[in-house]
Biopython code that builds the backbone (N, CA, C, O; Angstrom):
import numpy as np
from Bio.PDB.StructureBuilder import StructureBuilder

atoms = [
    (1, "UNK", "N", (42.835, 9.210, -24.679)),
    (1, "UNK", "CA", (41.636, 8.416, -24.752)),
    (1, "UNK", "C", (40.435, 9.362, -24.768)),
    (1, "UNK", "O", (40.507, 10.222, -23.890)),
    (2, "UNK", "N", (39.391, 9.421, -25.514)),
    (2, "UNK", "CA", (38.362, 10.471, -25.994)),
    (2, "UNK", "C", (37.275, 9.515, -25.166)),
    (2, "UNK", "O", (37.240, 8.289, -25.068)),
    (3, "UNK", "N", (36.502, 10.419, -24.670)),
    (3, "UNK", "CA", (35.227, 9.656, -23.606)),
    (3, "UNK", "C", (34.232, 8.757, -24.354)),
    (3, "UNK", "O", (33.281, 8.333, -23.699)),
    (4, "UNK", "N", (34.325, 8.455, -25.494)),
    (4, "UNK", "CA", (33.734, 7.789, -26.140)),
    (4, "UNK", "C", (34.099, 6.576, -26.148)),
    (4, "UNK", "O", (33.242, 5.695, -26.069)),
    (5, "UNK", "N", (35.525, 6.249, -26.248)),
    (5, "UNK", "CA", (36.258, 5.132, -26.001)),
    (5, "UNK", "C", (36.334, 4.437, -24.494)),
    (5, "UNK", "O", (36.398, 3.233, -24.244)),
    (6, "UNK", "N", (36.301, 5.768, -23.384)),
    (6, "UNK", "CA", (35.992, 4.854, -22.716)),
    (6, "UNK", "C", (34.506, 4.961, -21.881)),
    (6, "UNK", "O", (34.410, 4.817, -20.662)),
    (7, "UNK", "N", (33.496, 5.213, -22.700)),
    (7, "UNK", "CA", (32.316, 4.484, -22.539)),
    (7, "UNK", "C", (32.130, 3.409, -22.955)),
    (7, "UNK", "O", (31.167, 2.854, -22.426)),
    (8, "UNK", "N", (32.883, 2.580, -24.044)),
    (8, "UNK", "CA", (32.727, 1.320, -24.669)),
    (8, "UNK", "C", (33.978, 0.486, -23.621)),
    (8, "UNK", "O", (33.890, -0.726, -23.423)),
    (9, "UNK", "N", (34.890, 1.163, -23.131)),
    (9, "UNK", "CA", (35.525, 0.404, -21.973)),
    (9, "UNK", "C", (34.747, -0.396, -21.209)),
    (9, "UNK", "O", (34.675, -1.622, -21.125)),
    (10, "UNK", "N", (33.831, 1.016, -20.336)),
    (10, "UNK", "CA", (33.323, 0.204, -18.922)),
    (10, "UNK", "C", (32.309, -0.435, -19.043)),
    (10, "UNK", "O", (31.874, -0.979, -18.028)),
    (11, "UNK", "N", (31.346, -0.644, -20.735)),
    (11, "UNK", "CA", (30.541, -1.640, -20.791)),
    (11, "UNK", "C", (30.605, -2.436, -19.999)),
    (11, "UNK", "O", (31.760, -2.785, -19.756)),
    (12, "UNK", "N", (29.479, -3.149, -19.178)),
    (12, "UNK", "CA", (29.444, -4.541, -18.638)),
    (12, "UNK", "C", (27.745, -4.874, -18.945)),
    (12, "UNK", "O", (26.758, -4.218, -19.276)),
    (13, "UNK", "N", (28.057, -6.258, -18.631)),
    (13, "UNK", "CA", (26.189, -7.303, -18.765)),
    (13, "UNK", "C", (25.622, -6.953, -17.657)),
    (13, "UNK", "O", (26.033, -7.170, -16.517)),
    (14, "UNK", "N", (24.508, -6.314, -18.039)),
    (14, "UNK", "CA", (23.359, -5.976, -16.672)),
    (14, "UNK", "C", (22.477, -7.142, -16.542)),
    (14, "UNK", "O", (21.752, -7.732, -17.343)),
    (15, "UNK", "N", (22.823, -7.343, -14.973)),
    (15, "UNK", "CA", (21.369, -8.630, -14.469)),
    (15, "UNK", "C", (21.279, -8.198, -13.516)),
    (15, "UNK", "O", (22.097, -8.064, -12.605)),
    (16, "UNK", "N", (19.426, -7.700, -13.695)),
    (16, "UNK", "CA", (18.651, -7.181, -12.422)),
    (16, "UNK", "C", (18.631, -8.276, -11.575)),
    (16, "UNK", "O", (18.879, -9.452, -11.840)),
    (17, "UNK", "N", (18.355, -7.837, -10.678)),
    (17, "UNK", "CA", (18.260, -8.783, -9.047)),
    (17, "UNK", "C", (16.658, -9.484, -9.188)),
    (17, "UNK", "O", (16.465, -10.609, -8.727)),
    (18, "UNK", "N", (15.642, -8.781, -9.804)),
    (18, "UNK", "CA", (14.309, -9.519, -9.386)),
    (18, "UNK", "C", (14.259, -9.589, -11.405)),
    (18, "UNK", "O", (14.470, -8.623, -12.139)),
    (19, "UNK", "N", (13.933, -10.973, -11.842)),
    (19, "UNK", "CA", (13.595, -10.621, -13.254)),
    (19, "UNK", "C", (11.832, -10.228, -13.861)),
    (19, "UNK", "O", (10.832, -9.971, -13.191)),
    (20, "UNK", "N", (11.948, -10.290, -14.878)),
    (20, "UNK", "CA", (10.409, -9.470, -15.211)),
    (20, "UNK", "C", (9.446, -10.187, -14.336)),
    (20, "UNK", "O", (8.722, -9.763, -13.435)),
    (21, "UNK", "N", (9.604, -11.292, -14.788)),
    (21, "UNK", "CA", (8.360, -12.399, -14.821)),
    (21, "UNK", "C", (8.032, -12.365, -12.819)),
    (21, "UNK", "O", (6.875, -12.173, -12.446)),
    (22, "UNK", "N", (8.902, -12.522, -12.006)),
    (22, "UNK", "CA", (8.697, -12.079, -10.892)),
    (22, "UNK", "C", (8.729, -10.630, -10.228)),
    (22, "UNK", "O", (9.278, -10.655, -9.127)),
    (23, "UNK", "N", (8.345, -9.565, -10.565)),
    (23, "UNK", "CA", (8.271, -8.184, -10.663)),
    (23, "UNK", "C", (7.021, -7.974, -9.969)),
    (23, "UNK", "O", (7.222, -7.355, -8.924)),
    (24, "UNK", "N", (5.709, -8.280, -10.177)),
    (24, "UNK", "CA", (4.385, -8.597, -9.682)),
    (24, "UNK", "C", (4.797, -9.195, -8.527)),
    (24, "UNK", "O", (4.916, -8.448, -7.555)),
    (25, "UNK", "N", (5.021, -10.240, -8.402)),
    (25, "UNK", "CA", (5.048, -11.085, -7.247)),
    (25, "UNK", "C", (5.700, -10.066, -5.988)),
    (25, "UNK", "O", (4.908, -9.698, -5.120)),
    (26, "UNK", "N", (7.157, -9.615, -5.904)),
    (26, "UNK", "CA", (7.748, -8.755, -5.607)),
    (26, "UNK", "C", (6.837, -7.533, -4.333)),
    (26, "UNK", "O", (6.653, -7.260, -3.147)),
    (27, "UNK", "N", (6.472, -7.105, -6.046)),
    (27, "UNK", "CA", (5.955, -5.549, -5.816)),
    (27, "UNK", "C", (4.839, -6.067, -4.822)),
    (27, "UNK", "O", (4.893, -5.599, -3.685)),
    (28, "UNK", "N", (3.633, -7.156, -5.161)),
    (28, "UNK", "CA", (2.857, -7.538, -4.603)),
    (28, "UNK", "C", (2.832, -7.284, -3.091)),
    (28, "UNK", "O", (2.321, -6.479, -2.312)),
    (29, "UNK", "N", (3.860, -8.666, -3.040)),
    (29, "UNK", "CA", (4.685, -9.002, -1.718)),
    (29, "UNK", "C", (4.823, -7.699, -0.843)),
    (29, "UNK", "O", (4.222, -7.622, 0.228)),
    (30, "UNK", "N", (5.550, -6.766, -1.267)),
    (30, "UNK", "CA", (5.897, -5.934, -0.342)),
    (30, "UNK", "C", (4.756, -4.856, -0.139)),
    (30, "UNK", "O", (4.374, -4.531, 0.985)),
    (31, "UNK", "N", (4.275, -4.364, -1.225)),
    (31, "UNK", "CA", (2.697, -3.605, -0.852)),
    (31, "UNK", "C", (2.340, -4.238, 0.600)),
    (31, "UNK", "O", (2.125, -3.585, 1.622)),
    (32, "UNK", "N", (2.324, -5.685, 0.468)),
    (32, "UNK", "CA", (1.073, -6.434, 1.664)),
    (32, "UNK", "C", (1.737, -6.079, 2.891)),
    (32, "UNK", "O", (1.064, -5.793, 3.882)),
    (33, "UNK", "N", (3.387, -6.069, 2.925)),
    (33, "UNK", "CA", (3.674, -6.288, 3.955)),
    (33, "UNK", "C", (3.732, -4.499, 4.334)),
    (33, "UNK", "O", (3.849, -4.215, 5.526)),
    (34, "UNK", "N", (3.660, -3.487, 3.436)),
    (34, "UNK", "CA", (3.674, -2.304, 3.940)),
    (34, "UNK", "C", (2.696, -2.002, 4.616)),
    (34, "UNK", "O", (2.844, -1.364, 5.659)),
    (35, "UNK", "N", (1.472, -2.395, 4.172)),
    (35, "UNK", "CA", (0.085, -2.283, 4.371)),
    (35, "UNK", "C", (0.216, -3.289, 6.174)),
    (35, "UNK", "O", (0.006, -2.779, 7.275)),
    (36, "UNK", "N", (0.453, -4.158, 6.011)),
    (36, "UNK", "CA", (0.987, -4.979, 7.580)),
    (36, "UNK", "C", (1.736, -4.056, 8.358)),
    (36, "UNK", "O", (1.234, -3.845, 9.462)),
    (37, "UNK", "N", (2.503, -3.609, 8.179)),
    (37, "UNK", "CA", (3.654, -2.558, 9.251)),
    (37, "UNK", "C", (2.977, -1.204, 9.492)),
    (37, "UNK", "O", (3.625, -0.517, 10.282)),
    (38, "UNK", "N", (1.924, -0.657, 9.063)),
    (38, "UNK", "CA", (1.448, 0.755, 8.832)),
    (38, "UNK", "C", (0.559, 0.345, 9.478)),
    (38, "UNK", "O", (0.518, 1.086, 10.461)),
    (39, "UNK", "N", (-0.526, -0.693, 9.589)),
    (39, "UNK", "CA", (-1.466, -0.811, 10.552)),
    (39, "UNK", "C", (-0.769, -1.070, 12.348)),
    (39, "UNK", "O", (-1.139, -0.415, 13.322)),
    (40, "UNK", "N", (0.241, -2.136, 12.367)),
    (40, "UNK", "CA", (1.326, -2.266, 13.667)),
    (40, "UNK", "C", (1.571, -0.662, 14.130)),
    (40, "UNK", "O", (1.407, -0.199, 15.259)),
    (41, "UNK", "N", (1.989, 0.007, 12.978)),
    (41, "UNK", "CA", (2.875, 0.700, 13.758)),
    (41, "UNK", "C", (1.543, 1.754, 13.973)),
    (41, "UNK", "O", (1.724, 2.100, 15.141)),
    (42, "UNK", "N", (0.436, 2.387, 13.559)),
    (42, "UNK", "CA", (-1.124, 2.868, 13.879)),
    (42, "UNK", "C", (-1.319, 2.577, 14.854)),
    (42, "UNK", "O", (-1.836, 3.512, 15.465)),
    (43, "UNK", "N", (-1.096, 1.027, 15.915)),
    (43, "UNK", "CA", (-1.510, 0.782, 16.880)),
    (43, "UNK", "C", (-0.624, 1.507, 18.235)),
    (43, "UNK", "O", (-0.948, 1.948, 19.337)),
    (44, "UNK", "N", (0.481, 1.374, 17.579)),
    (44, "UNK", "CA", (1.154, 1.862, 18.900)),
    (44, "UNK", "C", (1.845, 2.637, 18.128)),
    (44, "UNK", "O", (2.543, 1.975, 17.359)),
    (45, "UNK", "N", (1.950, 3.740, 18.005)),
    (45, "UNK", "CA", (2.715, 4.775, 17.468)),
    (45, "UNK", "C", (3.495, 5.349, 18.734)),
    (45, "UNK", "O", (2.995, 6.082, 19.587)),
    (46, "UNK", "N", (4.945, 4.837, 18.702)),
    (46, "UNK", "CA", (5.986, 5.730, 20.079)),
    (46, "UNK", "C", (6.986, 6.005, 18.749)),
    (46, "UNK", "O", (6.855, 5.901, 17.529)),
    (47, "UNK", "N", (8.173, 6.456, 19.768)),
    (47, "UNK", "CA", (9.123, 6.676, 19.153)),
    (47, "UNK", "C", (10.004, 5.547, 18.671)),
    (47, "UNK", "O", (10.382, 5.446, 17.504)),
    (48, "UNK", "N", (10.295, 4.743, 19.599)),
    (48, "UNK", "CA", (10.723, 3.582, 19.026)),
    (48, "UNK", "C", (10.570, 2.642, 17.978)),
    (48, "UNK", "O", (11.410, 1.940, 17.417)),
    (49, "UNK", "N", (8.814, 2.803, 17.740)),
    (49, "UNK", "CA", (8.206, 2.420, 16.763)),
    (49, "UNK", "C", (8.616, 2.992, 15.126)),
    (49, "UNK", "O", (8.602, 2.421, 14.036)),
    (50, "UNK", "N", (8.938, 4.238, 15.503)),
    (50, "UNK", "CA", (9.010, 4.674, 13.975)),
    (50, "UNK", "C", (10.297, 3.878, 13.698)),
    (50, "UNK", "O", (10.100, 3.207, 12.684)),
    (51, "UNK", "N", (11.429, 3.695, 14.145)),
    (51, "UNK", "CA", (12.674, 2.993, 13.696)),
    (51, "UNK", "C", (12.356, 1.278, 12.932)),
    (51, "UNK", "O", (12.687, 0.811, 11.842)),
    (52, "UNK", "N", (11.502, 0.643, 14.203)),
    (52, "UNK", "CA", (10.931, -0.343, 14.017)),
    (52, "UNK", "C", (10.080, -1.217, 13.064)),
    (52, "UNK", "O", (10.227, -2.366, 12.648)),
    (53, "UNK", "N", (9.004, -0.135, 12.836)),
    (53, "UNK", "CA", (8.001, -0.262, 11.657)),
    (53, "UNK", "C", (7.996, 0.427, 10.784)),
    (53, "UNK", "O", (8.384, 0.067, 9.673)),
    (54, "UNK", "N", (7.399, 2.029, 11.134)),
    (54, "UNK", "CA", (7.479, 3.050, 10.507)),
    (54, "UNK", "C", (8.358, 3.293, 9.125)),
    (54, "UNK", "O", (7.897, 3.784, 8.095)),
    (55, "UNK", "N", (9.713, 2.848, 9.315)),
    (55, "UNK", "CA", (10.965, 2.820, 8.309)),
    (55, "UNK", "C", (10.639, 1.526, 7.370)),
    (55, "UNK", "O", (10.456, 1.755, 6.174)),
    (56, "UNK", "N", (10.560, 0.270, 7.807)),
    (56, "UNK", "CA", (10.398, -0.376, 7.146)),
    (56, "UNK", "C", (9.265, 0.018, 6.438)),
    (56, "UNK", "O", (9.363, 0.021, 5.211)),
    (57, "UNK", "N", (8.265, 0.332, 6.922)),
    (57, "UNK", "CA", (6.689, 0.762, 6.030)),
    (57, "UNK", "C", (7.056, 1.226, 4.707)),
    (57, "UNK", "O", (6.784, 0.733, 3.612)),
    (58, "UNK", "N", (7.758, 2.315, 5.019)),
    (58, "UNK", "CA", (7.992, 3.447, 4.383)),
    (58, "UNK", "C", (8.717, 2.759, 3.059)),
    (58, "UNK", "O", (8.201, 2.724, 1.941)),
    (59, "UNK", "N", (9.966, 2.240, 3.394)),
    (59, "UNK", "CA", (10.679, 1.849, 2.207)),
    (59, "UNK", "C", (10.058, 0.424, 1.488)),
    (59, "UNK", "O", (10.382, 0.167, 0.328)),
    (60, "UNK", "N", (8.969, -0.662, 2.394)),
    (60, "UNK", "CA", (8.543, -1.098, 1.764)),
    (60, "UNK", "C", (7.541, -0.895, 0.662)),
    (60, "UNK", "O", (7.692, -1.432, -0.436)),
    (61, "UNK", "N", (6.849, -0.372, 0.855)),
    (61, "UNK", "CA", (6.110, 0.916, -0.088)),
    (61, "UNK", "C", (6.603, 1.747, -1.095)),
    (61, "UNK", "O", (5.794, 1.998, -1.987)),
    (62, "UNK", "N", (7.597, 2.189, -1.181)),
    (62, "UNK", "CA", (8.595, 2.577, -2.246)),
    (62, "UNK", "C", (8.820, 1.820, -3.254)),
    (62, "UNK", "O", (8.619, 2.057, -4.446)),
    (63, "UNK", "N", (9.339, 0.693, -2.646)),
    (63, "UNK", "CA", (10.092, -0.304, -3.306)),
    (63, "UNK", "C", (8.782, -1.032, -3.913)),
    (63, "UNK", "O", (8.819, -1.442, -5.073)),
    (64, "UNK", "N", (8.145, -1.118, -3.476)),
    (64, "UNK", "CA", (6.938, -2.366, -3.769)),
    (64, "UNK", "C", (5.792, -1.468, -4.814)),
    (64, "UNK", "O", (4.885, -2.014, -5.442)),
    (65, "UNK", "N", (6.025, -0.293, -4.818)),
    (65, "UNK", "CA", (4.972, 0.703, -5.689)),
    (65, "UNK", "C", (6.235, 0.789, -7.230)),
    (65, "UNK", "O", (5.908, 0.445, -8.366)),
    (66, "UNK", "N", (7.281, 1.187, -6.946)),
    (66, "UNK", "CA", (7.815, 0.988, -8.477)),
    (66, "UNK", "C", (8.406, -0.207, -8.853)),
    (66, "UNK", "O", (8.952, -0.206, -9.956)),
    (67, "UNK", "N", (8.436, -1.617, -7.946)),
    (67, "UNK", "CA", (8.317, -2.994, -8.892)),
    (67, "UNK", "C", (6.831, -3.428, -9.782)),
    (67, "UNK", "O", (6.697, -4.089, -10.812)),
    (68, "UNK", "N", (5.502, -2.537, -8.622)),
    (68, "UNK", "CA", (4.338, -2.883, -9.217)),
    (68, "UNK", "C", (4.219, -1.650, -10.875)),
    (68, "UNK", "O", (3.338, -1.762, -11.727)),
    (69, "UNK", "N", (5.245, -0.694, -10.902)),
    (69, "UNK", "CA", (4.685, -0.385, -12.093)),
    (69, "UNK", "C", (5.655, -0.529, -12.921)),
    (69, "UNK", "O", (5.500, -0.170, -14.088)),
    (70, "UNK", "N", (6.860, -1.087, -12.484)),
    (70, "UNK", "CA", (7.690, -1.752, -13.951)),
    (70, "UNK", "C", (6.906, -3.064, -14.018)),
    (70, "UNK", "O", (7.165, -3.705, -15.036)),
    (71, "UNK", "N", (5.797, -3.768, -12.997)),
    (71, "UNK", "CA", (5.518, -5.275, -13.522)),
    (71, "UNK", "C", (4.269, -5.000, -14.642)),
    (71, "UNK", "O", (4.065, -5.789, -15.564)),
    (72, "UNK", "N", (3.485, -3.806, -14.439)),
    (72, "UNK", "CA", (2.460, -3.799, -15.469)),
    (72, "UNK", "C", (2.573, -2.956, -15.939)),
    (72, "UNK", "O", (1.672, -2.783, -16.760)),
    (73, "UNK", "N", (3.354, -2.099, -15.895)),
    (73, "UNK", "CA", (3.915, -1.210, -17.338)),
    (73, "UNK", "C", (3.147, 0.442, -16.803)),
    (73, "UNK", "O", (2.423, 0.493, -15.808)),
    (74, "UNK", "N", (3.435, 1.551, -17.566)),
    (74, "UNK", "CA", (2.743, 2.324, -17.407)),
    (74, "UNK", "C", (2.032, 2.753, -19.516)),
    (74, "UNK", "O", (2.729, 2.738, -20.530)),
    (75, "UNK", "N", (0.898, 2.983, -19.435)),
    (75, "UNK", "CA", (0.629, 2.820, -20.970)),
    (75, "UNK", "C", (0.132, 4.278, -20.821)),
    (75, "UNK", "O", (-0.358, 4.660, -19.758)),
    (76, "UNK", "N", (0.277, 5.164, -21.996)),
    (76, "UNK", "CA", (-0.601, 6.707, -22.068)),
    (76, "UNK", "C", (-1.251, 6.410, -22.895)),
    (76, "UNK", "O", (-2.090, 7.196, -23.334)),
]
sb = StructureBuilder()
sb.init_structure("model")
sb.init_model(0)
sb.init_chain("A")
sb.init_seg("    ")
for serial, (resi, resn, name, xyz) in enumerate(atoms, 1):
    if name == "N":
        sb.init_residue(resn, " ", resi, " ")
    sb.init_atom(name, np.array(xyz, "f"), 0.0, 1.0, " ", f" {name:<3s}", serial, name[0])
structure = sb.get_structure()
């Protein structure tokens, strides 16, 4: 079997989890709530906190910065 053949094997149908049209909403969504957990966790910054907030901040912000630029595109 030559790797070509089985790249046309493991074809399968891709369906993203969030679709276009809600991508904005998403990205939105989670910006706000990063922006919410980063001020919480500012107030009381311990150690416990970083597990608590801190982490979530962090990955909400990730996540919510590249749904906001697959929702409006990047143009050069």
């Amino acid at each position: 079997m030559s790797l070509n053949d089985l790249w046309e094997a493991s074809k399968a149908p891709y369906y993203p989890i969030v679709s276009k049209e809600n991508q904005f909403i998403v990205g939105f969504n989670l910006l706000l709530a990063a922006v919410f957990l980063t001020g919480l966790f500012g107030l009381n910054r311990s150690f416990l906190n970083i597990t608590f907030l801190g982490l979530p901040a962090s990955l909400a912000f990730g996540f919510g910065a590249v749904f906001m630029i697959c929702a409006v595109g990047v143009y050069v």
